[in-house]
NULO-876011 format. One line per 2 residues: number of its first residue (from 1); for each residue x, z, y of C-alpha. Coordinates in Angstrom, 3 decimals. Layout:
NUM	X,Z,Y  ...
end
This chain:
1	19.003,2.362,-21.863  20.420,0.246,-19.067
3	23.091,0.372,-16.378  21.231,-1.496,-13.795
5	21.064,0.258,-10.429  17.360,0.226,-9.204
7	17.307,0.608,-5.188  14.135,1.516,-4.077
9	12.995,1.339,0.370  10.254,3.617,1.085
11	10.975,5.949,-1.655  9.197,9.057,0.427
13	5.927,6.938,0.655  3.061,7.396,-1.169
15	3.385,4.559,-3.860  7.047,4.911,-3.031
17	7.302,8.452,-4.823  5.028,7.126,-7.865
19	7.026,4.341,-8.402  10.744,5.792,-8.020
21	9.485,8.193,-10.372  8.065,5.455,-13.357
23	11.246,3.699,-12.853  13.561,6.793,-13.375
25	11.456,8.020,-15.988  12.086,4.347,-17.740
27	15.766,4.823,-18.267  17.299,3.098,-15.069
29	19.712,4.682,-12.410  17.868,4.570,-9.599
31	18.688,5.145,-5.712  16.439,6.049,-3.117
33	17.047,4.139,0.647  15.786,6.481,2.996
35	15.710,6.996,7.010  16.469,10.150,7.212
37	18.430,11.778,3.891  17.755,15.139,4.904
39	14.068,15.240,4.914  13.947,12.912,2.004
41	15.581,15.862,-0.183  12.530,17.590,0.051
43	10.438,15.201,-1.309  12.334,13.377,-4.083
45	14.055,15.187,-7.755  17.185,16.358,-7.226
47	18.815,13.922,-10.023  18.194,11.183,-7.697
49	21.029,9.656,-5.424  19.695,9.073,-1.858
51	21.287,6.560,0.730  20.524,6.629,4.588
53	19.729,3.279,6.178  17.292,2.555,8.756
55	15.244,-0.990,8.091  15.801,-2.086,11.297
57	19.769,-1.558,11.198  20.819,-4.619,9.244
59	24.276,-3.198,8.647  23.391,-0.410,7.298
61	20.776,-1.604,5.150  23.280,-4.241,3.655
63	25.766,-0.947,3.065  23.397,0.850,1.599
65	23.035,-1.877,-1.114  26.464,-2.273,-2.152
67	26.466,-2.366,-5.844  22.890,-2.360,-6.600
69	21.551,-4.864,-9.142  18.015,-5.033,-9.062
71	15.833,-3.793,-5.666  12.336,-2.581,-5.043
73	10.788,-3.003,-1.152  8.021,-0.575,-0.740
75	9.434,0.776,3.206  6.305,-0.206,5.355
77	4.046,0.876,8.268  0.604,1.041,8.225
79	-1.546,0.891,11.247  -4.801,-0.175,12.997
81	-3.863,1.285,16.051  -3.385,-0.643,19.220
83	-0.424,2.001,20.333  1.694,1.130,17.108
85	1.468,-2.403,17.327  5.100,-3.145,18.207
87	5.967,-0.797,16.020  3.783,-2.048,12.908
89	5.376,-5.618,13.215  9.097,-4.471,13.762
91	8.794,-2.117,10.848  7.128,-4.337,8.442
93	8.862,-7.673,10.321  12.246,-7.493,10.990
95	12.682,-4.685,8.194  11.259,-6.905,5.383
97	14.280,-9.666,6.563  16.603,-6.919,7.008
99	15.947,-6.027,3.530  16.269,-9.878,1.583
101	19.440,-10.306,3.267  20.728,-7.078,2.266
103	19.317,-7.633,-1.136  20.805,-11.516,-0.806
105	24.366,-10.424,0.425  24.775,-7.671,-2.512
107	23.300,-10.120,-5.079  20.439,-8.489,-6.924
109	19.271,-10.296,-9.780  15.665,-9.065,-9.786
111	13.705,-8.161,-6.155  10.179,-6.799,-5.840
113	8.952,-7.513,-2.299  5.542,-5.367,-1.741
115	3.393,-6.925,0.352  -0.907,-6.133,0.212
117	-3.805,-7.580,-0.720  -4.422,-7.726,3.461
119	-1.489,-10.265,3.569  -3.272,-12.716,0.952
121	-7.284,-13.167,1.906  -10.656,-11.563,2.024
123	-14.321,-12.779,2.027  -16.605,-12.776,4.224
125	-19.653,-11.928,1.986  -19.945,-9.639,-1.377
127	-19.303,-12.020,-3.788  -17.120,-10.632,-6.353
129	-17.342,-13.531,-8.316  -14.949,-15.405,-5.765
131	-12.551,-12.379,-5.849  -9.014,-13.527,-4.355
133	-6.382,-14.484,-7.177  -2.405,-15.915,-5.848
135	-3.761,-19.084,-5.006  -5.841,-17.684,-2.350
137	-5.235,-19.518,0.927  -4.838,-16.980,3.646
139	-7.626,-16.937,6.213  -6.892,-14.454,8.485
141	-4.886,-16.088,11.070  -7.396,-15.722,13.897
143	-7.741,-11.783,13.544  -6.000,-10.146,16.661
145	-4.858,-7.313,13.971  -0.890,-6.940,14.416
147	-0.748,-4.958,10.671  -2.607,-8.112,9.196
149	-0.597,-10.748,10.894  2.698,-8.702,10.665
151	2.249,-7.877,6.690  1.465,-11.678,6.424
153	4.725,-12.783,8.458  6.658,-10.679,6.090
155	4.860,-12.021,3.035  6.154,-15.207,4.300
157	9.539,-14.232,4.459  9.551,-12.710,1.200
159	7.786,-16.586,-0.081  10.694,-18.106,1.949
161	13.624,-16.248,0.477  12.323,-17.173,-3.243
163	11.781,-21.251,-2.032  15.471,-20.496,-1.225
165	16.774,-19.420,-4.656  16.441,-15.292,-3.968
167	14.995,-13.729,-7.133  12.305,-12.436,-5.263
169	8.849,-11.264,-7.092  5.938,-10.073,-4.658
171	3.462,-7.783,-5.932  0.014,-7.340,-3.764
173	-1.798,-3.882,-4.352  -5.079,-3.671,-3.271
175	-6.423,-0.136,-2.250  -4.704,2.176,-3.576
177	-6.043,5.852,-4.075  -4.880,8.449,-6.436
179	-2.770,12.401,-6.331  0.442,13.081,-3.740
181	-0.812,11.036,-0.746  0.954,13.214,1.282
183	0.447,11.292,4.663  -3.099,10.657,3.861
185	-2.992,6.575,4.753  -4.594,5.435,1.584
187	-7.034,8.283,0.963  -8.189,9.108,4.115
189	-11.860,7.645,3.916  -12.123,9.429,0.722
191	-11.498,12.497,2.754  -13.782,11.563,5.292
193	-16.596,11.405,2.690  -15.598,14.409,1.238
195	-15.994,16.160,4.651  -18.803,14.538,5.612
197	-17.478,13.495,8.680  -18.389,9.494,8.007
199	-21.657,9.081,9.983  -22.204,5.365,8.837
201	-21.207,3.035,5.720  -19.380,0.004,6.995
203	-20.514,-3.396,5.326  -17.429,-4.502,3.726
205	-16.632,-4.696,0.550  -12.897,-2.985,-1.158
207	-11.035,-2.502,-4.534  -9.645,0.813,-5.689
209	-6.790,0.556,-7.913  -5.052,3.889,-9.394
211	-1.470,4.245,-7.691  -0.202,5.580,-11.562
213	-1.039,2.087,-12.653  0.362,0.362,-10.457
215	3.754,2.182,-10.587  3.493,1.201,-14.289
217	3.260,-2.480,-13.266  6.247,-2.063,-10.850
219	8.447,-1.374,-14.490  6.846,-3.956,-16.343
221	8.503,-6.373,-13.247  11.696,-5.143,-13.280
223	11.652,-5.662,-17.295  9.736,-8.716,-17.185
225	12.355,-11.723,-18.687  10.641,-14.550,-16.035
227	8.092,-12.559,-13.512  5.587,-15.130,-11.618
229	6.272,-15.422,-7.733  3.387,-13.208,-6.665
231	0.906,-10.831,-8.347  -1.667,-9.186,-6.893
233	-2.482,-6.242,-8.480  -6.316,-5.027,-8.418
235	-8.677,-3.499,-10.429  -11.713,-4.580,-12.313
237	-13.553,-2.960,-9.749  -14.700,-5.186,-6.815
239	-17.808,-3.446,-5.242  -19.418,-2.798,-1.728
241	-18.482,-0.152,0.777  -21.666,1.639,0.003
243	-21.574,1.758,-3.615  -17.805,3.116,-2.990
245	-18.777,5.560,-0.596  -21.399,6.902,-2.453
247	-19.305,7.320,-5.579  -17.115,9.125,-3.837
249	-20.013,11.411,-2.377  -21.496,12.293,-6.106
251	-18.122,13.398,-7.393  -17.720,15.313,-4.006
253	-21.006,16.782,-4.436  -22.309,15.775,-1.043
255	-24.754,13.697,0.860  -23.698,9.810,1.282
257	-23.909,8.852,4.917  -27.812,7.800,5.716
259	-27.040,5.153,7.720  -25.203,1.516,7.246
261	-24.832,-0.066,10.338  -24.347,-4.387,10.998
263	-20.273,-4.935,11.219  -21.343,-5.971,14.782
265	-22.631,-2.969,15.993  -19.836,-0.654,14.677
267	-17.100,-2.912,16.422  -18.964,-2.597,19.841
269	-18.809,1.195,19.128  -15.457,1.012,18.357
271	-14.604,-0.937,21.723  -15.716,1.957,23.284
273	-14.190,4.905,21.517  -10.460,3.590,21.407
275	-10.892,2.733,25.098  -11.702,6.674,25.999
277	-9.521,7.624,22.650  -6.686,5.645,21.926
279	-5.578,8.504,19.487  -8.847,8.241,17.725
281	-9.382,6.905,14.436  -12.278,4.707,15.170
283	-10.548,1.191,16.221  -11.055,-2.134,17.077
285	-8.869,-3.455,14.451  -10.351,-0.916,11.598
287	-14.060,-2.533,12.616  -13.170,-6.271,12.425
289	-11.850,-5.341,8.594  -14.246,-3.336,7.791
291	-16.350,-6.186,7.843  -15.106,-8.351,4.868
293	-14.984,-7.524,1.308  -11.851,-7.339,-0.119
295	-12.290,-8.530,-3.361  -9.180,-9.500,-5.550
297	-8.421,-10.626,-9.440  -5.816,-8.802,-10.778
299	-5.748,-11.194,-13.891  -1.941,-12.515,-13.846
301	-0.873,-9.449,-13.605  -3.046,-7.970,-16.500
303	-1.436,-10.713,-18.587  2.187,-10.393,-17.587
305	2.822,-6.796,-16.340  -0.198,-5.307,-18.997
307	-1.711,-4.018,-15.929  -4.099,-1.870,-17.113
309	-6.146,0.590,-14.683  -7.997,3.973,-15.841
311	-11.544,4.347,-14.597  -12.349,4.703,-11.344
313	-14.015,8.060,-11.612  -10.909,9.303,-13.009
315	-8.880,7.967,-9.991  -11.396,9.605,-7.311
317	-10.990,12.950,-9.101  -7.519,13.270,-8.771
319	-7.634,12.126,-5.301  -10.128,14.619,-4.701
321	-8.253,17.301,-6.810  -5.091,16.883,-4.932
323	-6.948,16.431,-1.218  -8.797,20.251,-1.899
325	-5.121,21.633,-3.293  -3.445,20.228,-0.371
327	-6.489,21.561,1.882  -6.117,25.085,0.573
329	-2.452,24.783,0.378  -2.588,24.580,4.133
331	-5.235,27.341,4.916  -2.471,29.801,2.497
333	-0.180,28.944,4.901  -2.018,29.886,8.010
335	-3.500,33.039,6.749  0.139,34.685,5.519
end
């Protein structure tokens, strides 16, 4: 169909698998730009080329581009912990630069930069009516949250590099849930409810998206004759933590936590619990954002990409499906 090379960062990842995959699948040659080539063999289809590069090794990265002609980012960390905080902004920092030059010096003609829906905005009250489009102004300077400000810096970058004549699209996924979360990032409250292991609802506010939808999106950019600067791409579905939750309890078949609990209170319990357990999941950082909604409008991108996102019930299933197959998976393995 078409002899552009697609490179693709972050290829292992969650979204990073779904998307390599959708744009394979769509007729281009793609190449995956891994860490470590080794261990990325087990996780991608054997038809697919694989290059080593490390984001933060500019040379390398800029090798590992030579003759590509269009170039996906999706190479990222995500954090709340204190203890990865250097990490979180090198990673998503200094690789996202590391990236547009290599993508600048090799001269792609069409760059997808993924930032988040974190990077853009968020309100401070449920009302989904204000939901977040492009033009959002970015109000979360003052939050001491090094993912937030780091995905921002690099959202920044990726704004820069377009002001500067790089072909550079950036595309904003909200939360995304759906099957082969193999490190468990996106999904993990979804386990937690599952589990029962969330003792209180948070106040906040999110928006599930389907990571199979979004892939789709992903080709509709590369294809896409003019592509806007930046779409976010969100569901329909803007609703509280506590509706959420308890969706995600009636498809699990178990109780909803009893108990919602001011954002205040849970950040004062979270001071305390990362203090005696840095390791733990509770944090400081996870408390401040679990008190804003995170509503977005996914409208642009409905209009230019045809983003179009299955029901959420559909979504939660196979995120529950493929949490209990991965569960018993595991228990197999430690009863042979």
């Amino acid at each position: 169909m078409t002899e552009q090379l697609v490179a693709i960062t972050g290829a292992t990842g969650f979204l990073g698998r779904h998307v390599l995959d959708a744009v394979h699948q769509s007729g281009y040659r793609t190449v995956a730009v891994v860490r470590d080539a080794v261990s990325a063999q087990n996780h991608l289809p054997d038809n697919i080329e694989i290059r080593q590069a490390d984001l933060l090794d500019a040379g390398a990265m800029e090798r590992a581009f030579r003759g590509v002609t269009s170039a996906i980012h999706l190479a990222g960390m995500v954090s709340v912990s204190r203890r990865d905080d250097q990490a979180v902004t090198e990673v998503n920092v200094t690789g996202a630069r590391n990236f547009l030059t290599a993508t600048k010096r090799c001269g792609a003609s069409r760059i997808l930069f993924t930032s988040t829906t974190s990077a853009v905005a968020a309100l401070s009250c449920d009302r989904p009516e204000q939901a977040c489009d492009e033009t959002a102004t970015f109000n979360l300077g003052h939050e001491p949250v090094a993912y937030i400000q780091a995905k921002r810096q690099a959202h920044e970058l990726a704004l820069d590099a377009r002001r500067n004549g790089l072909p550079v699209t950036i595309l904003s996924p909200s939360l995304v849930l759906g099957p082969d979360d193999i490190n468990s990032n996106s999904s993990e409250l979804v386990d937690a409810v599952r589990k029962r292991a969330l003792p209180v609802c948070p106040p906040g506010g999110v928006n599930p998206i389907d990571v199979r939808d979004i892939a789709r999106a992903y080709v509709a950019a590369l294809r896409h004759p003019d592509p806007a600067p930046h779409y976010i791409l969100a569901s329909r579905d803007n609703m509280t933590l506590k509706k959420f939750i308890s969706r995600i309890a009636v498809l699990s078949g178990v109780s909803p936590p009893r108990f919602s609990l001011p954002g205040s209170v849970i950040l004062f319990m979270a001071t305390i619990v990362e203090a005696m357990a840095p390791a733990g999941s509770l944090t400081v950082a996870g408390a401040r954002l679990g008190n804003y909604h995170w509503y977005f409008d996914g409208a642009l991108a409905r209009r230019d990409l045809s983003l179009d996102c299955r029901p959420l019930d559909d979504t939660l299933r196979a995120t529950l499906d493929w949490l209990m197959a991965k569960e018993n998976q595991i228990e197999d393995k430690i009863s042979q």
